[in-house]
N, C-alpha and C positions, 0 to 999 in steps of 0.2 A: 323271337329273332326276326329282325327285320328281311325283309324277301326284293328290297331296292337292289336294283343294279346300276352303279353310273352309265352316262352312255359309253359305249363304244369309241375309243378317241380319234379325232377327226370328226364325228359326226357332226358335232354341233359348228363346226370351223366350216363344215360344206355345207350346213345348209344358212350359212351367213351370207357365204356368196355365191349359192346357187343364182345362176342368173339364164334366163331365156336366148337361145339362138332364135336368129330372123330366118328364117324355113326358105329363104332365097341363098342363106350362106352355107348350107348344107350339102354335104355328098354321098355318095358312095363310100362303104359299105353302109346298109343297116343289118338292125341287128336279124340274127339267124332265126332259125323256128326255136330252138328251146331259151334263146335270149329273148323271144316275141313272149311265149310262154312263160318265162319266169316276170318280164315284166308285166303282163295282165294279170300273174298271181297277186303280185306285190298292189296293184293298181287295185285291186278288188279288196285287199285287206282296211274298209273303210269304215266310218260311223254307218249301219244300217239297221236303224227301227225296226223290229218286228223281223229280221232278218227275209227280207224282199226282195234283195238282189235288184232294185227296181233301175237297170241300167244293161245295157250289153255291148260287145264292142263289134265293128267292124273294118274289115283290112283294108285298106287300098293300096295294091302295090303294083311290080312290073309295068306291061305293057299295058294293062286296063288303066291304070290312071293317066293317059291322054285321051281317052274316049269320054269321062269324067270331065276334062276340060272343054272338049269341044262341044257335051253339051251344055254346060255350064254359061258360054259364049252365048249357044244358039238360045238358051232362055233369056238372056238377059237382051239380046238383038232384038225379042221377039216383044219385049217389054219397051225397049229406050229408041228402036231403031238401031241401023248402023252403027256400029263401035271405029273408032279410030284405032290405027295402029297399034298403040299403047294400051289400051284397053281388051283388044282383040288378047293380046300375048298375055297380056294379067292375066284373062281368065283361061285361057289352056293350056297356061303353066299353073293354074292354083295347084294342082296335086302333084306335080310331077318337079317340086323344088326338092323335094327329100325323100328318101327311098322308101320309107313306109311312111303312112297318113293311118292313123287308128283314130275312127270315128268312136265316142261315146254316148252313147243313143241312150237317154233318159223314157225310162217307161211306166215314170208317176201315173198311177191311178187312183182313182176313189177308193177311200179305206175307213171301215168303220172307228180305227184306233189312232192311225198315222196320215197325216195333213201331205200333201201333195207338196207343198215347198218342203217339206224336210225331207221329201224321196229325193226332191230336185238335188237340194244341198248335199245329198249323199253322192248322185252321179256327179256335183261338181270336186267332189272330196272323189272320186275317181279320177278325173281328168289329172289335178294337183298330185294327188298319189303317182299317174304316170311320169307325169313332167318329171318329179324327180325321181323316180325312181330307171330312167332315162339317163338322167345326168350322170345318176351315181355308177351306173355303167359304163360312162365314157363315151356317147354319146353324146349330142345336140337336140335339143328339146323345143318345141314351142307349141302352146295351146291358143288354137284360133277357132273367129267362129266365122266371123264377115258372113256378106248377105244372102250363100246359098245356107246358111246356120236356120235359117228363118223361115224361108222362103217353100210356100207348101209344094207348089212343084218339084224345085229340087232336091229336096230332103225326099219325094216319095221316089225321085231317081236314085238317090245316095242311098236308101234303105231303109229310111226309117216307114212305120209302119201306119193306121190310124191312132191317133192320141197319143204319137209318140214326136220326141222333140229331139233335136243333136245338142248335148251339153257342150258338143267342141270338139272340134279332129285336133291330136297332137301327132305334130310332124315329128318325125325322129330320124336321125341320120349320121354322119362322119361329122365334125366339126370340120369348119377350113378356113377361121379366123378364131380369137380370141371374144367373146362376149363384151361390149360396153356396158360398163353401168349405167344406170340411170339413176336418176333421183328417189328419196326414199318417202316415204310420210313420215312426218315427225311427231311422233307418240306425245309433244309435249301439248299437242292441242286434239289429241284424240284418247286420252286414256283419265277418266275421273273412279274418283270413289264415289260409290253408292248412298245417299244418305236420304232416309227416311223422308224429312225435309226439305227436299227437291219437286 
């Protein structure tokens, strides 16, 4: 006896057009503790090797994510100089455009069995798991990394730890517009069969 189930209907129709909010269109409310909760369960059900967990999250919410932006400012002043008006506000508003920021902190190490890109690929198969499992709650989602993602200084402010990396904060919030599409890849010049002969 076969043990298939079709999907669930709608599923496959939302994740057609699941589509990313800009974390500048976001509001108020996000989600509650056992909505934070159920979505880091869901975000964690991912491909993982050796089961490793090689990934953890962290919260940014309330009134701490403007201290977040003002250092954020003060490292990059301390790098380029003076910021201009417009630059000043980019960065101490990065975490404060949507009600929670959950960082996912990749914690690939050396493994006698499992390759360090495939721990990464896991914590990014986390981010993607929350993005939509965000949406599917009625939320607004968006997976960012820009240049404090990178940056050793600010990542050892942000949390992460030695030999650990941010696979991406995903903002999450209220929607307060409609999602624009954007353009798709067209499968017709990225998908070949395999042949021996190649």
């Amino acid at each position: 006896m076969s043990t298939f189930s079709p999907p669930a209907p709608g599923v496959l129709e939302f994740l057609r057009k699941r589509r990313s909010h800009p974390s500048i269109t976001m509001a108020e409310p996000g989600p509650d503790e056992d909505q934070i909760h159920d979505l880091l369960t869901i975000a964690s059900r991912v491909p993982d090797h050796g089961k490793l967990a090689p990934w953890r999250f962290i919260l940014f919410r309330d009134a701490k994510r403007k201290s977040v932006g003002v250092r954020l400012a003060a490292i990059l002043e301390e790098r380029q100089g003076p910021l201009d008006d417009d630059q000043r506000q980019k960065e101490l508003t990065r975490f404060t455009r949507a009600p929670l920021v959950i960082g996912v902190v990749s914690m690939a190490a050396e493994h006698p069995k499992i390759p360090i890109w495939e721990q990464q690929m896991s914590a990014g198969a986390v981010c993607m798991n929350l993005v939509t499992a965000a949406a599917a709650a009625g939320f607004a989602s968006q997976w960012l990394t820009e240049w404090y993602s990178f940056d050793e200084e600010a990542t050892k402010f942000l949390g992460a730890g030695d030999n650990e990396q941010f696979a991406g904060f995903v903002h999450v919030g209220t929607p307060t517009q409609a999602p624009v599409e954007r353009p798709r890849p067209d499968l017709a010049g990225l998908v070949r069969e395999w042949s021996e002969d190649d």
